[in-house]
ROLUM-647914 format. One line per field, with one value per residue (C-alpha): residue in three letters; x, y, z. Coordinates in pm, 1 decimal. Layout:
% residues N
margu	[Ala,...]
x	[X,...]
y	[Y,...]
z	[Z,...]
END
This chain:
% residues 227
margu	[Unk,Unk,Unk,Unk,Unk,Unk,Unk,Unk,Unk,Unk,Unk,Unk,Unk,Unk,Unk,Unk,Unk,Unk,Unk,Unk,Unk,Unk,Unk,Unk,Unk,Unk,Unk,Unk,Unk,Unk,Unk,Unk,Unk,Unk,Unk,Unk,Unk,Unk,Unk,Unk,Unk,Unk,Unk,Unk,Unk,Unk,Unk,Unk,Unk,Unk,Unk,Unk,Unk,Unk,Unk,Unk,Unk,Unk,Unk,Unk,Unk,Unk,Unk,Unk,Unk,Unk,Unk,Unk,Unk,Unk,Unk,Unk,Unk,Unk,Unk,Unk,Unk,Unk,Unk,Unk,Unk,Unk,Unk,Unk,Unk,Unk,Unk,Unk,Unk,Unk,Unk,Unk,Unk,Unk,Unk,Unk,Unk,Unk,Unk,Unk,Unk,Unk,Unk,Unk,Unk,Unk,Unk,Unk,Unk,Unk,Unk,Unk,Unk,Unk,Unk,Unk,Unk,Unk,Unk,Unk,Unk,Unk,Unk,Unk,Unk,Unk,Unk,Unk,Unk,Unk,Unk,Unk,Unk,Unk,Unk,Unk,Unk,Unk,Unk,Unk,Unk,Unk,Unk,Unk,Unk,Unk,Unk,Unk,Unk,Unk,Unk,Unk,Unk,Unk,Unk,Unk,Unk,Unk,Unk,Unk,Unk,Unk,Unk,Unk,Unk,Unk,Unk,Unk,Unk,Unk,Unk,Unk,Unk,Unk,Unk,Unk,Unk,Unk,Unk,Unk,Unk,Unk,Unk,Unk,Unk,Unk,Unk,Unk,Unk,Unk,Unk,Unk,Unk,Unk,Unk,Unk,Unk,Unk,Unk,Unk,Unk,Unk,Unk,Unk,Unk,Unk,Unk,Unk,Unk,Unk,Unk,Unk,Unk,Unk,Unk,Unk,Unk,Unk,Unk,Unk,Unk,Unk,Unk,Unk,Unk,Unk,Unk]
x	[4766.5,4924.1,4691.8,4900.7,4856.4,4506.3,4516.5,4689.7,4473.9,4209.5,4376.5,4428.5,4120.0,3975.3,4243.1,4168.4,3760.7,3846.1,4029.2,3758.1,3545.8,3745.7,3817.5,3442.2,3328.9,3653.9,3520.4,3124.0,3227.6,3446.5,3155.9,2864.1,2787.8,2743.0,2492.2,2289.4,2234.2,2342.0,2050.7,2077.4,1764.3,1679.5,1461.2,1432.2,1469.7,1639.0,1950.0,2271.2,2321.2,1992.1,2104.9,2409.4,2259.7,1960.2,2133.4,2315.4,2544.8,2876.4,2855.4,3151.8,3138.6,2913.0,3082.1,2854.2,2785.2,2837.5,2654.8,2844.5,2754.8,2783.1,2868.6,2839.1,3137.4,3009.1,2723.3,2370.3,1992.3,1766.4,1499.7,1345.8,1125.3,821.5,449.5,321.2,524.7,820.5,984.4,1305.4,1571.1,1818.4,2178.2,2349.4,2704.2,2738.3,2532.2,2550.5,2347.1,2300.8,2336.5,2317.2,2389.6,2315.7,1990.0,1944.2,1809.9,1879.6,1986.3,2116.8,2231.1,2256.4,2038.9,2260.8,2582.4,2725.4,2576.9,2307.8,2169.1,1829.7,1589.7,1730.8,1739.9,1380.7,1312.6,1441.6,1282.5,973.3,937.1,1058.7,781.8,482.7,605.5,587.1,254.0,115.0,197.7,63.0,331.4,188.6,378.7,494.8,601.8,466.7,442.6,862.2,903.6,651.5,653.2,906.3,721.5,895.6,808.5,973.8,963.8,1145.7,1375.9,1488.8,1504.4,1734.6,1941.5,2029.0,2206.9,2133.8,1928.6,1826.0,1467.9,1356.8,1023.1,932.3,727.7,601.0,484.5,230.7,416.2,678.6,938.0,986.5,1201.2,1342.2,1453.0,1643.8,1741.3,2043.8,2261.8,2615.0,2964.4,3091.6,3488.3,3449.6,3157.2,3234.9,3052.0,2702.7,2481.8,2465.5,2246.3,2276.7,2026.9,1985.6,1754.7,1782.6,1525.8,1427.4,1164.9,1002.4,1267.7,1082.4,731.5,562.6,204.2,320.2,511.7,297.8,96.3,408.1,507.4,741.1,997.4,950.6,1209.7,1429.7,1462.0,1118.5,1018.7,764.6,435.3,198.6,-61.0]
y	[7001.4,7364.4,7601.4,7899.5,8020.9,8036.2,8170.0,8486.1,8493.0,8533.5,8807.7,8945.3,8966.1,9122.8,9409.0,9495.7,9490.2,9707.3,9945.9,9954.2,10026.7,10347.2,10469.3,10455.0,10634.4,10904.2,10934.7,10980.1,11267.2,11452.9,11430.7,11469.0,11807.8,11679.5,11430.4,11583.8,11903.7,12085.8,12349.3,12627.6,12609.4,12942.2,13125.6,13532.3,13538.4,13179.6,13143.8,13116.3,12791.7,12582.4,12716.6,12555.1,12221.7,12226.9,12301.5,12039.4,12282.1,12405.0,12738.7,12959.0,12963.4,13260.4,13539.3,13556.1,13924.0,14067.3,14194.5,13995.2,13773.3,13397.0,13254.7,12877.1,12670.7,12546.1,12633.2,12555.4,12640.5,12807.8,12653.3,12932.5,12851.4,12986.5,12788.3,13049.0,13237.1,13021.6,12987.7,12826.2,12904.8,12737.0,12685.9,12980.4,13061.7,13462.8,13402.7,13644.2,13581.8,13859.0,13748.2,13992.5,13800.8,13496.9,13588.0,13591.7,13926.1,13947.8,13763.8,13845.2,13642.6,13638.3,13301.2,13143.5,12985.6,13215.0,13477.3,13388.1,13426.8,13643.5,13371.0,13162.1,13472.2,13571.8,13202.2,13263.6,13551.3,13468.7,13125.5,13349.1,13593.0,13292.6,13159.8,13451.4,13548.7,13194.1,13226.0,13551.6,13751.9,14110.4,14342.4,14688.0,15001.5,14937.4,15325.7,15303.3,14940.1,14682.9,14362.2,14199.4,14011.2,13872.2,14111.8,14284.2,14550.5,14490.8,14291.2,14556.0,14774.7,14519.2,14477.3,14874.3,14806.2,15167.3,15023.7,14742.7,14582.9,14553.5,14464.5,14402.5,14219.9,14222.1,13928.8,14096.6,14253.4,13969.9,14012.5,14224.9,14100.0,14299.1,14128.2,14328.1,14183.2,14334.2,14348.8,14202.9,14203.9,13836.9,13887.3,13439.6,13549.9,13894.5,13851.2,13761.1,13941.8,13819.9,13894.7,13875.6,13828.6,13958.3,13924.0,14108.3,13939.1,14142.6,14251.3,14487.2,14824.1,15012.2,15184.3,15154.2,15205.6,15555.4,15641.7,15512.6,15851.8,16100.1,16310.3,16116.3,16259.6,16070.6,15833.4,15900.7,15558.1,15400.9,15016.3,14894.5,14947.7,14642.1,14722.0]
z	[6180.4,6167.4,6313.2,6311.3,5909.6,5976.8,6347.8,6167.0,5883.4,6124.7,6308.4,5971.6,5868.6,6202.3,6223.6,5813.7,5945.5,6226.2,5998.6,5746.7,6028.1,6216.7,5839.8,5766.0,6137.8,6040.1,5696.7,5762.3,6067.2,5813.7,5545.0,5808.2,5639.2,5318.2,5420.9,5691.0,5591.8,5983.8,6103.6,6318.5,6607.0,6670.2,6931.0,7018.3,7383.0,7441.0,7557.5,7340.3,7568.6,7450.4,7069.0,7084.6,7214.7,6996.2,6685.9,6482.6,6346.6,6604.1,6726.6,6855.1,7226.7,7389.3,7663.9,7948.5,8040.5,7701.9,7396.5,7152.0,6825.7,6779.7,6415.7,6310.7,6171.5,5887.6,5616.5,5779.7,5733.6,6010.1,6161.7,6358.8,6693.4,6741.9,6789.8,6508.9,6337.2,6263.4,5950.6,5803.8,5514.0,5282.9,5385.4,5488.7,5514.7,5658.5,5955.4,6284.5,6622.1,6874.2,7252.1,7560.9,7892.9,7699.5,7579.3,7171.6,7060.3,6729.7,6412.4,6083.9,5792.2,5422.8,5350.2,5075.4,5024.6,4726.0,4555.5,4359.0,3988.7,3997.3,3915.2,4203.7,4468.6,4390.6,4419.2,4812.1,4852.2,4762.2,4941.5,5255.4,5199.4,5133.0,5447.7,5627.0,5472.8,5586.8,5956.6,6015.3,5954.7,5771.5,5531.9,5703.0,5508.8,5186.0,5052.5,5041.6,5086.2,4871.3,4881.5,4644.4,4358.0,4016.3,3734.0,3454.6,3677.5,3943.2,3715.3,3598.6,3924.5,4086.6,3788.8,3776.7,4111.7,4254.6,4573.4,4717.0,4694.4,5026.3,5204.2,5626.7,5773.4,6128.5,6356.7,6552.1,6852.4,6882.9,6549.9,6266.1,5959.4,5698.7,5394.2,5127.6,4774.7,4547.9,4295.8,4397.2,4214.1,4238.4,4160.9,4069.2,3809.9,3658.4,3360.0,3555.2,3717.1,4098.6,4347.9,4779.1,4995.6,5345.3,5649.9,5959.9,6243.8,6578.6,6830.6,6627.2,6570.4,6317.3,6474.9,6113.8,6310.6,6395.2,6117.0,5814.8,5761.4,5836.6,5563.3,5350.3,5067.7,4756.7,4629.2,4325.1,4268.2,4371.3,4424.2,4178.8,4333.8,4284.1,3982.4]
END
């Protein structure tokens, strides 16, 4: 009895398994974005270190001993830390994080992939204000600054493309967010109108408690006050 046809077919079929396996490990590491979306973990005051490890998403290395920002490789949402106020986004791809001796101060980021088509960016901005408005966070600035809402209104304020819509909002003494909404020239879509989003997240910067009942020119191009 000749063993040796089925001694390779055996070998045969274990080196083809093999291969289907490292080709199925290559293909699901090359693809990993597409299946679990990666998220940025994200705390004011942490270290640029425990981002890096928390977050599923690769970061570009930090520079001890310098003020200097930290961008991801790839698109990724934000999950950001905090036992009360925190709050998370859809995938971003312009995303910025301020470190100074390894400590995260600051982030900013434009919380979408391209620019967007106004019923989908007020669909952001609005979730990112409900959230806010659910943890505690409290509208600043309103005289210049309302909250963004979707009306005809403001509709057609954004769509003029003179200045942005923009509202802040303040987490007690801990953070203060500004989120502004505007008109945005996409070269790939000239013949739409397309709209970026950006948030800028901080220890409060803006004393609004102190500056609220100062004298304040009026705006040639006011936001739409609520009704």
């Amino acid at each position: 009895m000749n063993l040796q046809p089925r001694l390779f077919g055996w070998r045969c079929g274990a080196y083809l398994l093999l291969l289907g396996g490292l080709t199925w490990a290559a293909l699901h590491q090359l693809t990993q974005p597409l299946w679990d979306e990666p998220e940025i973990v994200l705390e004011i005051g942490g270290t640029y270190e425990e981002l890096r490890k928390s977050s599923s998403a690769p970061f570009s290395p930090g520079i001890r001993g310098h003020i200097w920002f930290g961008i991801p490789m790839t698109d990724a949402r934000l999950r950001f830390v905090d036992p009360q106020f925190g709050f998370s986004t859809p995938a971003a791809r312009y995303f910025a994080v301020g470190f100074n001796d390894n400590v995260i101060y600051s982030l900013r980021m434009s919380p979408q992939i391209e620019p967007l088509l106004i019923d989908d960016a007020l669909k952001v901005v609005l979730d990112l204000q409900d959230q806010w408005r659910a943890k505690g966070w409290v509208a600043k600035g309103l005289r210049n600054n309302p909250v963004i809402v979707d009306t005809p209104e403001w509709r057609a304020y954004l769509r003029k493309g003179i200045l942005h819509g923009r509202s802040y909002w303040q987490a007690g003494d801990k953070y203060q967010v500004s989120l502004a909404l505007g008109r945005f020239e996409d070269y790939r879509n000239p013949t739409e109108e397309r709209y970026l989003i950006t948030l800028a997240l901080a220890k409060p910067w803006v004393p609004f408690d102190e500056i609220e009942d100062m004298y304040d020119e009026p705006s040639h191009f006011p936001a739409p006050q609520p009704k």
